[in-house]
KEMAR-283809 format. One line per field, with one value per residue: residue number from 1; x, y, z of N, C-alpha, C in turn. Coordinates in nm, 3 decimals, m for minus. Each point is the difference from the previous one (the first is absolute). Layout:
n = [NUM:...]
n_xx = [X:...]
n_yy = [Y:...]
n_zz = [Z:...]
ca_xx = [X:...]
ca_yy = [Y:...]
ca_zz = [Z:...]
c_xx = [X:...]
c_yy = [Y:...]
c_zz = [Z:...]
This chain:
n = [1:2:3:4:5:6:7:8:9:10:11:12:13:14:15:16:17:18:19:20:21:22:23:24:25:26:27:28:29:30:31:32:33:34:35:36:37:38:39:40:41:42:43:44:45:46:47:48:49:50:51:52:53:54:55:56:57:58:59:60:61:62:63:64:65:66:67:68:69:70:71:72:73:74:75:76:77:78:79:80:81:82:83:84:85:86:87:88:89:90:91:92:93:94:95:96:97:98:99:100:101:102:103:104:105:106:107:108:109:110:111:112:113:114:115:116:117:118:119:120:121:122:123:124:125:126:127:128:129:130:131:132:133:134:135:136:137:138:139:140:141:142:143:144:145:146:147:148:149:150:151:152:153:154:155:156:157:158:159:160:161:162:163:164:165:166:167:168:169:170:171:172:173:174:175:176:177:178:179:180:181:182:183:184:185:186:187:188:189:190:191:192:193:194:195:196:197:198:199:200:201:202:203:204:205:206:207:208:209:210:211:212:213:214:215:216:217:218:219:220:221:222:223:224:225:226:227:228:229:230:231:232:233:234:235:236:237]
n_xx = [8.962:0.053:0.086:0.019:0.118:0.017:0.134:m0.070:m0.082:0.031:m0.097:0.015:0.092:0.076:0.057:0.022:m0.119:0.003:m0.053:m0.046:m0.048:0.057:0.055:m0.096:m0.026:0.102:0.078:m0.074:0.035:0.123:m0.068:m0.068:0.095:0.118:m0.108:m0.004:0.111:m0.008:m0.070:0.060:m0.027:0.116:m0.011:0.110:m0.053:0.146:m0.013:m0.052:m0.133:m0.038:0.090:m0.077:0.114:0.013:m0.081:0.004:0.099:m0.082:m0.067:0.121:0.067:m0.082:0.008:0.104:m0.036:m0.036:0.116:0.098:m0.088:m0.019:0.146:m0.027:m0.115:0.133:0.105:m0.046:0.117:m0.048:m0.025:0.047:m0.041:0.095:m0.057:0.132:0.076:0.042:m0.134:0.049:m0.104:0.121:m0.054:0.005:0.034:0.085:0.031:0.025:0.130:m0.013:m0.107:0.089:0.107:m0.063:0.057:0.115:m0.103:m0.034:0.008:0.092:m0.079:0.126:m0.107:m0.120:0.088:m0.026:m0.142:0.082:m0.100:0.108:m0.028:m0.071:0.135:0.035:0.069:m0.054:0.086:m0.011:0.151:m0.086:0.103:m0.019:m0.089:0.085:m0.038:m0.025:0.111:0.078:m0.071:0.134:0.104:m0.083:0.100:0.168:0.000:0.022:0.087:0.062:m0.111:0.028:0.152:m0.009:0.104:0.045:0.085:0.130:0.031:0.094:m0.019:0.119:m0.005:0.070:0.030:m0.022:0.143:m0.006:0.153:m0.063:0.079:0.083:0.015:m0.004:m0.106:0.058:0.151:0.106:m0.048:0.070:m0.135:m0.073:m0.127:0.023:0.001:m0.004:0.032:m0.110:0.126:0.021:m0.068:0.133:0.121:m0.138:m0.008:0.103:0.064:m0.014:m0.010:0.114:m0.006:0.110:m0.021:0.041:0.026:0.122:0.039:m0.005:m0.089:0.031:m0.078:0.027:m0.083:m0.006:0.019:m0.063:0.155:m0.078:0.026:0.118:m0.062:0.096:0.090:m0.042:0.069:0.112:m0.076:m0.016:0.108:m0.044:m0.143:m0.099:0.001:m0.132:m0.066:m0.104:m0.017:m0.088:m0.020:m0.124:m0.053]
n_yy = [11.677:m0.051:m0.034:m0.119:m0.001:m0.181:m0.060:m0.177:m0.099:m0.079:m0.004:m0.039:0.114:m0.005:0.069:m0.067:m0.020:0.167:m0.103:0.110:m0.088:m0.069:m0.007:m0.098:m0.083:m0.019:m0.008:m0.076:m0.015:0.021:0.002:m0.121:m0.009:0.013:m0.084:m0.070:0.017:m0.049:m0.107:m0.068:0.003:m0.065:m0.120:m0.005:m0.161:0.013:m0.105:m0.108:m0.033:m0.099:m0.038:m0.031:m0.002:0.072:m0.079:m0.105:0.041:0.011:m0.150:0.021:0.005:m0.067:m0.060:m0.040:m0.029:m0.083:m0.049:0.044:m0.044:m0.053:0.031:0.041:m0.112:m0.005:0.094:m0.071:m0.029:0.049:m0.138:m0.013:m0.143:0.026:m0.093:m0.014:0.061:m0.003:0.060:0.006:m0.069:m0.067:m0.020:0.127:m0.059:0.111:m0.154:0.098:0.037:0.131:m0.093:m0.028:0.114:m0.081:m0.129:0.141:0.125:0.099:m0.099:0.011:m0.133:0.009:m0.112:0.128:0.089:0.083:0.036:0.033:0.047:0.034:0.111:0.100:0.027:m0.139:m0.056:m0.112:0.003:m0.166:m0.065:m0.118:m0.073:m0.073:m0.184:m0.066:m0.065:0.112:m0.071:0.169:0.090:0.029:0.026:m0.111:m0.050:0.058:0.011:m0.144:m0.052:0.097:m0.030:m0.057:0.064:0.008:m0.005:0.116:m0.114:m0.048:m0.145:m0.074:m0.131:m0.076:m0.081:0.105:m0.049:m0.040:0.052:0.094:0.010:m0.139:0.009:m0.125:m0.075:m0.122:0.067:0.095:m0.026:0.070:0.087:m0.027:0.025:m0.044:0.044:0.062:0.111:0.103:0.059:0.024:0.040:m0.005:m0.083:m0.047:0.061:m0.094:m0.025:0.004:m0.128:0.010:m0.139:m0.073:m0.130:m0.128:m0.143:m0.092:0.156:m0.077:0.129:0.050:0.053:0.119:m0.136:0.037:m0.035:m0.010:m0.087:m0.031:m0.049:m0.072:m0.097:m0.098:m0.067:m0.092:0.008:0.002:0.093:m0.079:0.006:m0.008:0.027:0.079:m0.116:0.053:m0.111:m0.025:0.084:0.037:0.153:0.039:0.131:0.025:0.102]
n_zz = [9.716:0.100:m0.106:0.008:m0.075:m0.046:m0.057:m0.071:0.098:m0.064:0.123:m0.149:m0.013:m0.064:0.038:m0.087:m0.037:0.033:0.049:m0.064:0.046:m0.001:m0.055:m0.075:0.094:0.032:m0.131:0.015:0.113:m0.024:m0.110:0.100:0.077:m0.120:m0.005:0.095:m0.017:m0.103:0.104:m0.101:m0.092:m0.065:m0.027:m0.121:m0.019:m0.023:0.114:m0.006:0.027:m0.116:m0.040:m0.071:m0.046:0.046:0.047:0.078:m0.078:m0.113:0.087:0.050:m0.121:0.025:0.122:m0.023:m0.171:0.052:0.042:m0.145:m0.074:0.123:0.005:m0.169:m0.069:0.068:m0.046:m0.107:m0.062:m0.135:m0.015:m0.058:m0.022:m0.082:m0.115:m0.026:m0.135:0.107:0.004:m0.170:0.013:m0.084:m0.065:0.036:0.097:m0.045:0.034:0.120:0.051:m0.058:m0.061:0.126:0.004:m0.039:0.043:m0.011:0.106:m0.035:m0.067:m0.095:m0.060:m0.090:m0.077:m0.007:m0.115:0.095:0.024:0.053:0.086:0.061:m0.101:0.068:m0.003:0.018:m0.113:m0.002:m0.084:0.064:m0.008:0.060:0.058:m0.127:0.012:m0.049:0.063:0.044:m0.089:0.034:m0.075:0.080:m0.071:m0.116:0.121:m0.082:m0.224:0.014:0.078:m0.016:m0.105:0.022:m0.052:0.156:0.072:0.090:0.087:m0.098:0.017:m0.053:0.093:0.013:m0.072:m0.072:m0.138:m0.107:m0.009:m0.048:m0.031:0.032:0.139:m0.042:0.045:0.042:0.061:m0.113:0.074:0.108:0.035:m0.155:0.067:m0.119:m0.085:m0.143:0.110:m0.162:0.118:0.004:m0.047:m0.134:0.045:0.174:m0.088:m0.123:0.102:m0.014:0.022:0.104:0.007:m0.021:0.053:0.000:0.046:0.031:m0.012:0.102:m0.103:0.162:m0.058:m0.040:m0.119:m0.146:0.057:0.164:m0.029:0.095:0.002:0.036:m0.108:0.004:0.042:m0.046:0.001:m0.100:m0.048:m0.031:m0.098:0.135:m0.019:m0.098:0.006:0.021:0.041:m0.049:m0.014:m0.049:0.026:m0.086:m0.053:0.015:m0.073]
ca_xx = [m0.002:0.134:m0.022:0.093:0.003:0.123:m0.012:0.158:0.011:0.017:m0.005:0.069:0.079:0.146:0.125:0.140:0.010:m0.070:m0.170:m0.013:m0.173:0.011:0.029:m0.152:m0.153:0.016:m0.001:m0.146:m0.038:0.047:m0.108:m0.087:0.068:0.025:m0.132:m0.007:0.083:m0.035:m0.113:m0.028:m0.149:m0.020:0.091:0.005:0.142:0.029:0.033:0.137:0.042:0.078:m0.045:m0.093:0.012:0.084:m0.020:m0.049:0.055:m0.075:m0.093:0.000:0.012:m0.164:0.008:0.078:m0.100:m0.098:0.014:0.010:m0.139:m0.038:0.020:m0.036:m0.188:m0.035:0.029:m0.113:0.087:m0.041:0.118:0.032:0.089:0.017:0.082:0.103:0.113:0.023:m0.111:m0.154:m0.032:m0.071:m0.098:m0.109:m0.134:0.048:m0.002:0.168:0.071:m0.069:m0.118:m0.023:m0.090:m0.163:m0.059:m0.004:m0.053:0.062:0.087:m0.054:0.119:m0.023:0.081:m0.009:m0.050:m0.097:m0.013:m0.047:m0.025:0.051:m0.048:m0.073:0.054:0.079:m0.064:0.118:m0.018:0.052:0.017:0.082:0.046:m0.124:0.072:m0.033:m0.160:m0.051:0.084:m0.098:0.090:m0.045:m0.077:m0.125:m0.112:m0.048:m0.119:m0.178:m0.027:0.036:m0.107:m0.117:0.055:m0.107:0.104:0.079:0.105:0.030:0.084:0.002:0.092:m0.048:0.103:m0.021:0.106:0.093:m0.042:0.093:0.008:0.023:0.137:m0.046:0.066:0.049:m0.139:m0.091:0.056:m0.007:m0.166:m0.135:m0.137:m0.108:0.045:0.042:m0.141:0.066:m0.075:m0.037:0.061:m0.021:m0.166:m0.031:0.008:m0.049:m0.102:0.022:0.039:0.068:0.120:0.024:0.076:0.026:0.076:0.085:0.166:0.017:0.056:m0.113:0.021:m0.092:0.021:0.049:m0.166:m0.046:m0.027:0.046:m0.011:0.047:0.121:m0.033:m0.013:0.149:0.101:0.005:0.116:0.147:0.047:m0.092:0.050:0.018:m0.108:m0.073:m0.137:m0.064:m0.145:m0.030:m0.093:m0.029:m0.054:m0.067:m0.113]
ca_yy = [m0.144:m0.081:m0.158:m0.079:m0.121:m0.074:m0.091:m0.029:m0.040:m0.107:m0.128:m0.098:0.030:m0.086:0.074:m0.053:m0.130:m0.008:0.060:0.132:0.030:0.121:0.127:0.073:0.050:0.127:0.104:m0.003:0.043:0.151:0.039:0.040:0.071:0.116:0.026:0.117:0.098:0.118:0.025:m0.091:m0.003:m0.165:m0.116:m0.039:m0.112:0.009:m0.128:m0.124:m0.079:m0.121:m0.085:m0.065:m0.179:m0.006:m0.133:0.058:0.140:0.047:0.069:0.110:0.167:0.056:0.052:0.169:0.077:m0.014:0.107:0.144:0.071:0.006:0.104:0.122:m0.009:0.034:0.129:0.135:m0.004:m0.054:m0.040:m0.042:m0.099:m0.023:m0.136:0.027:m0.108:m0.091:m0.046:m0.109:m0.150:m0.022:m0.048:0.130:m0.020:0.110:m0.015:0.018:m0.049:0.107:m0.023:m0.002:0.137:0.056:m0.038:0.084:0.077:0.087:m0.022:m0.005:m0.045:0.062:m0.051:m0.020:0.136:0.064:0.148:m0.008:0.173:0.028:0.081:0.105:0.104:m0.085:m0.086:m0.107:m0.120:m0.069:m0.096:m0.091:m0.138:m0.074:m0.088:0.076:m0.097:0.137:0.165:0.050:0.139:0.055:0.119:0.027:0.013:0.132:0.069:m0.066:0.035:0.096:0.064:m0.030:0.049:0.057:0.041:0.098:m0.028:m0.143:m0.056:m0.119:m0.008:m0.173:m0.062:m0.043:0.005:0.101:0.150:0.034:0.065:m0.035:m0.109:m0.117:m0.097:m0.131:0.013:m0.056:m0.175:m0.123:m0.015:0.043:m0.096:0.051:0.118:0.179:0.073:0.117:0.099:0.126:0.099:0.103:m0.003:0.051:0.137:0.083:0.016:0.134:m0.070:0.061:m0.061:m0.116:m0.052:m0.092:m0.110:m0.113:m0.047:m0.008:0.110:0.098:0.084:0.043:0.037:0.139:m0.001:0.053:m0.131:m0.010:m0.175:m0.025:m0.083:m0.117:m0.026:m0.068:m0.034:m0.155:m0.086:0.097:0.118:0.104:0.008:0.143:0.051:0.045:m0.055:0.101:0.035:0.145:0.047:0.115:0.033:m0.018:0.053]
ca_zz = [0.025:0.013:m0.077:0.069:m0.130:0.040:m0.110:m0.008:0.117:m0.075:0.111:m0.020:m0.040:0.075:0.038:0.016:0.057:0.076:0.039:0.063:0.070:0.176:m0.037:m0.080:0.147:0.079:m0.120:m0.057:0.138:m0.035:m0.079:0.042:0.079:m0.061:m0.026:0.112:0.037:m0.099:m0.054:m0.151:m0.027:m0.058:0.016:m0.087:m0.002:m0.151:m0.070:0.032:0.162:0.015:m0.153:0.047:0.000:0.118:0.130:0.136:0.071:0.003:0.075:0.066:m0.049:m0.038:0.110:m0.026:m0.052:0.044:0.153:m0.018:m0.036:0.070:0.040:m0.094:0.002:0.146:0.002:m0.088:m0.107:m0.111:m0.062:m0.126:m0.036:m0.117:m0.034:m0.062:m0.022:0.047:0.059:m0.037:m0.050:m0.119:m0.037:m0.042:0.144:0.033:0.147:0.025:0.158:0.068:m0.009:0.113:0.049:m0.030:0.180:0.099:m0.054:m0.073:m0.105:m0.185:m0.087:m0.096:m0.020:m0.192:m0.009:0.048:0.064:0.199:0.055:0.095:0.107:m0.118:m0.096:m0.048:m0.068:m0.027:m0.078:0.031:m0.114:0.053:m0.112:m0.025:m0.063:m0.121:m0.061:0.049:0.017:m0.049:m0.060:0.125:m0.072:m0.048:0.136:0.042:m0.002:0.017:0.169:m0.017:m0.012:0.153:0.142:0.052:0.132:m0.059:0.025:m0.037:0.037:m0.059:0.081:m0.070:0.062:m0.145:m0.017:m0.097:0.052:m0.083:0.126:0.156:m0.001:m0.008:0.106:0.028:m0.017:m0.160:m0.079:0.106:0.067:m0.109:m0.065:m0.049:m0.104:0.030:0.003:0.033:0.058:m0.081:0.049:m0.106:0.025:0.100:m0.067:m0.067:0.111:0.114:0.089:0.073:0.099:m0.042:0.062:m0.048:0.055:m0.094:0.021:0.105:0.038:m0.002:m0.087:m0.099:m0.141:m0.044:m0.048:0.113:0.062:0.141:0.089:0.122:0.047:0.107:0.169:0.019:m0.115:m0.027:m0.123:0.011:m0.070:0.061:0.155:m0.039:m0.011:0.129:0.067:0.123:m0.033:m0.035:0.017:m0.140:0.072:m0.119:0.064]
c_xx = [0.141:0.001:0.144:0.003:0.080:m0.052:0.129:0.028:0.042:0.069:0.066:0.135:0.139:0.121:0.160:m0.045:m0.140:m0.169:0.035:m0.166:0.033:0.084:m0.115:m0.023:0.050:m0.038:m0.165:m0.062:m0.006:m0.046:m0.101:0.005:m0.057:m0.111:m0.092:0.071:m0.010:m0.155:m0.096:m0.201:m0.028:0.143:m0.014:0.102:m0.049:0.042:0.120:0.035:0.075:m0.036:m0.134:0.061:0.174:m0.005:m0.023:0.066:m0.169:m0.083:0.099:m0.013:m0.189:0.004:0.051:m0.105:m0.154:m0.010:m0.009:m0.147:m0.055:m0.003:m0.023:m0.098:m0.049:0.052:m0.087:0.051:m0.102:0.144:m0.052:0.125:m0.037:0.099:0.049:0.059:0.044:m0.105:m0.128:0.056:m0.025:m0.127:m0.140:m0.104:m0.025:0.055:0.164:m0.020:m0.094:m0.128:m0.039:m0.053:m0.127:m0.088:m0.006:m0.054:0.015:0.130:m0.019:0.116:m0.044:0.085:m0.005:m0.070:m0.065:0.040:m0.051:m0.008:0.088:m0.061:m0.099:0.034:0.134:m0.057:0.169:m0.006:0.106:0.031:0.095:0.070:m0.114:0.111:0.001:m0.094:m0.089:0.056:m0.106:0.091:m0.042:m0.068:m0.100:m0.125:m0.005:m0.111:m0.124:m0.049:0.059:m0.130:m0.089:0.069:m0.121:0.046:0.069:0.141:m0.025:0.123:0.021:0.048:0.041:0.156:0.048:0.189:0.074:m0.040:0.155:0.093:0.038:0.140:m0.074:0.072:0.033:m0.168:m0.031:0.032:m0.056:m0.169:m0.087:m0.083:m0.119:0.039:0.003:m0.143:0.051:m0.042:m0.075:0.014:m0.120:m0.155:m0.023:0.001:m0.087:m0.119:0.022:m0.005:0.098:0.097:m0.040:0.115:m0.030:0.085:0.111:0.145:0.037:0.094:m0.074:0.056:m0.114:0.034:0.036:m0.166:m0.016:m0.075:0.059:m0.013:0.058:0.105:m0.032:0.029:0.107:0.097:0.023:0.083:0.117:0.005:m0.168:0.102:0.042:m0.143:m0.031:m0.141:m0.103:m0.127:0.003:m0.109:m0.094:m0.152:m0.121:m0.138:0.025]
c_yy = [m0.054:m0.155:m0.068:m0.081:m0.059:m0.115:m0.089:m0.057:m0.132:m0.086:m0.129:m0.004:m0.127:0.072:m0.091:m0.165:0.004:0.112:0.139:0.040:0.065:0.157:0.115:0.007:0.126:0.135:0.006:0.082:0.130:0.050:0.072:0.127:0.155:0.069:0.064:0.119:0.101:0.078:m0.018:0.028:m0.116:m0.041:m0.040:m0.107:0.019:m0.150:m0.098:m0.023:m0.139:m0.092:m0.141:m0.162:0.036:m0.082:0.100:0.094:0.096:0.047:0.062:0.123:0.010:0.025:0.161:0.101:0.016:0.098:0.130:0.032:m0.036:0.098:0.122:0.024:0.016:0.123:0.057:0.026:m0.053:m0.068:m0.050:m0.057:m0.043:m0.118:m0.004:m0.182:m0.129:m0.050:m0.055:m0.125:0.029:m0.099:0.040:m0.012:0.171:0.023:0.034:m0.067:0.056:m0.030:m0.057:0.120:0.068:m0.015:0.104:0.088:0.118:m0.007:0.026:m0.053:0.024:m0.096:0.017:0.126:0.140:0.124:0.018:0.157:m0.053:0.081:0.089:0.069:m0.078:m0.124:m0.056:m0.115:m0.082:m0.083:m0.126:m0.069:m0.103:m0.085:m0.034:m0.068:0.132:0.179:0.105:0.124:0.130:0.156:0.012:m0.044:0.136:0.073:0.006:0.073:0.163:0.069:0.028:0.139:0.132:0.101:0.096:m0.027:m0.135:m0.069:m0.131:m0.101:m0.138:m0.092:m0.053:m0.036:0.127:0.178:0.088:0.060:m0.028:m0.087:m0.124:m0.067:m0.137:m0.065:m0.049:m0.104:m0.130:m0.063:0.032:m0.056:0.013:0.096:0.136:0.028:0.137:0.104:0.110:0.155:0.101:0.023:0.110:0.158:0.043:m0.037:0.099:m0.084:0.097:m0.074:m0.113:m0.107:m0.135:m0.060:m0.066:0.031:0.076:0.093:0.111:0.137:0.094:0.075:0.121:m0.006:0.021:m0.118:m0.018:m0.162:0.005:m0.091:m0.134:0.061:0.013:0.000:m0.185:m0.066:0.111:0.112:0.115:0.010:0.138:0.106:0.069:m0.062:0.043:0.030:0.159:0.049:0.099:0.039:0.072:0.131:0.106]
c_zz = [m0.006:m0.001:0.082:m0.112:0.051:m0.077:0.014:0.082:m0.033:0.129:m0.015:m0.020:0.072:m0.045:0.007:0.100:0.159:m0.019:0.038:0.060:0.160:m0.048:m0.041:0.073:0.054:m0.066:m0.032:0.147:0.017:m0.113:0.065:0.126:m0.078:m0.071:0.123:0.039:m0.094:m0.031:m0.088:m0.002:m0.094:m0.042:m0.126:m0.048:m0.172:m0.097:m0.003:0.098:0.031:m0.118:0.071:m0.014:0.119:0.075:0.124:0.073:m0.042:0.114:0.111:m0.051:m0.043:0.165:0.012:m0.042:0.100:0.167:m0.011:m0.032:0.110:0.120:0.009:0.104:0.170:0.021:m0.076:m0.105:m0.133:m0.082:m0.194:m0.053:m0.152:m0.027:m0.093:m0.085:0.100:0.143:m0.077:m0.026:m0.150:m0.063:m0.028:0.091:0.095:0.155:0.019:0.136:0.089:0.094:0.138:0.041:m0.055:0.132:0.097:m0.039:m0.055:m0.088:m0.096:m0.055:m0.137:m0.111:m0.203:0.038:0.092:m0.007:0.136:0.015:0.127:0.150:m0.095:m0.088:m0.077:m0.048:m0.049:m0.133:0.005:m0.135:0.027:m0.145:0.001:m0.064:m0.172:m0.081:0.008:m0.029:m0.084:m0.039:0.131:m0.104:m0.003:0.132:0.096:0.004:0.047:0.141:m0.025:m0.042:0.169:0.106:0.003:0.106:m0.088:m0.011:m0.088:0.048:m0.087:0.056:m0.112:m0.007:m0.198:m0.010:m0.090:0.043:m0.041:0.133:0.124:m0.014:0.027:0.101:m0.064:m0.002:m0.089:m0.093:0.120:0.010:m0.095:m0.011:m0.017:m0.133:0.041:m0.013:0.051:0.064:m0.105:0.059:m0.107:0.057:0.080:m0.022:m0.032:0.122:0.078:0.164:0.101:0.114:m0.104:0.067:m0.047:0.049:m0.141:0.028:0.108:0.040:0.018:m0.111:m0.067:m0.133:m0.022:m0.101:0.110:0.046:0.125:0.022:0.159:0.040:0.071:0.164:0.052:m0.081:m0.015:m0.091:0.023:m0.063:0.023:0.156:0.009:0.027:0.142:m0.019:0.081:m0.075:m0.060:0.054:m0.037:0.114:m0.167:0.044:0.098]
């Protein structure tokens, strides 16, 4: 099974004064592109699509979001969209930015805890950002949902913060928001997790725990003019 991760799309972004959204579309286009070309068997958005009190730059970047799953659900693509730090609404309504793409079909938004079967022999446990009227111990939802794995192959996919290991960016001051919700690395070990991947910081990279991030879309702050933007691709099964 071949996964297409991409995270970090932060549609709202302003670059020295200017809107970087036409830059995303294209970069979000080409997602989808590279998802055909590769062949992809699902589509995984790892989170932060656009802070929810942004103004009306919003409804284009939900257009954005909205064309690309549309796109998918007409190639045949299974997508999974997970809501992250800077896509909930606080106030514990569990509602993110996200919550337009439930309208298209074959979607999954993922916006508190899961276990999704992917395919027959893969099984996935998803761990979005929750607001903190809602937070939760991703660990001890490990276990919980971790009892249920049933698939010979595991995957963790989620969008957490604290993680030993990873480089940090301009990300975790400039654009800090919401609380720490630490990836459960030690869990995924004693599961015997076999791909693990994680959104939040915008240097594609992988931990010295084997955490696989995919990175932002774009380079969006000066001190990512060193990064390689772009997506990942893990192949699972």
């Amino acid at each position: 099974m071949r996964i297409l991760h991409t995270s970090d799309w932060h549609g709202d972004a302003v670059t020295a004064g200017m809107r970087r959204i036409d830059d995303l579309e294209a970069a979000v286009q080409r997602t989808v592109d590279i998802a055909v070309e590769r062949k992809c068997d699902a589509y995984v958005f790892h989170g932060d699509l656009a802070d929810p009190d942004c103004g009306s730059i919003l409804v284009r970047v939900l257009d954005m979001a909205l064309a690309a799953a549309a796109n998918l659900t007409r190639l045949g693509i299974p997508r999974y969209w997970i809501a992250r730090n800077h896509d909930v609404i606080e106030g514990g309504s569990g509602v993110s930015t996200l919550r337009p793409l439930r309208t298209i079909d074959g979607v999954t938004l993922i916006e508190w805890p899961a276990m999704i079967e992917l395919f027959d022999d893969v099984s996935a446990i998803f761990l979005p950002f929750v607001s903190r009227a809602k937070l939760y111990d991703p660990a001890e939802e490990m276990r919980q949902l971790g009892a249920r794995w049933i698939t010979k192959h595991r995957a963790v996919f989620g969008h957490c913060t604290g993680l030993d290991g990873v480089i940090m960016g301009s990300e975790s001051r400039d654009m800090s928001r919401g609380a720490e919700l630490p990836f459960p690395l030690e869990e995924c070990k004693r599961q015997n997790v076999a791909l693990m991947a994680n959104g939040h910081w915008h240097r594609q990279q992988r931990t010295p725990g084997g955490v696989y991030i995919p990175g932002s879309l774009e380079r969006l702050r000066f001190d990512e003019e060193d990064h390689t933007p772009g997506i990942l691709i893990s192949e699972i099964g």
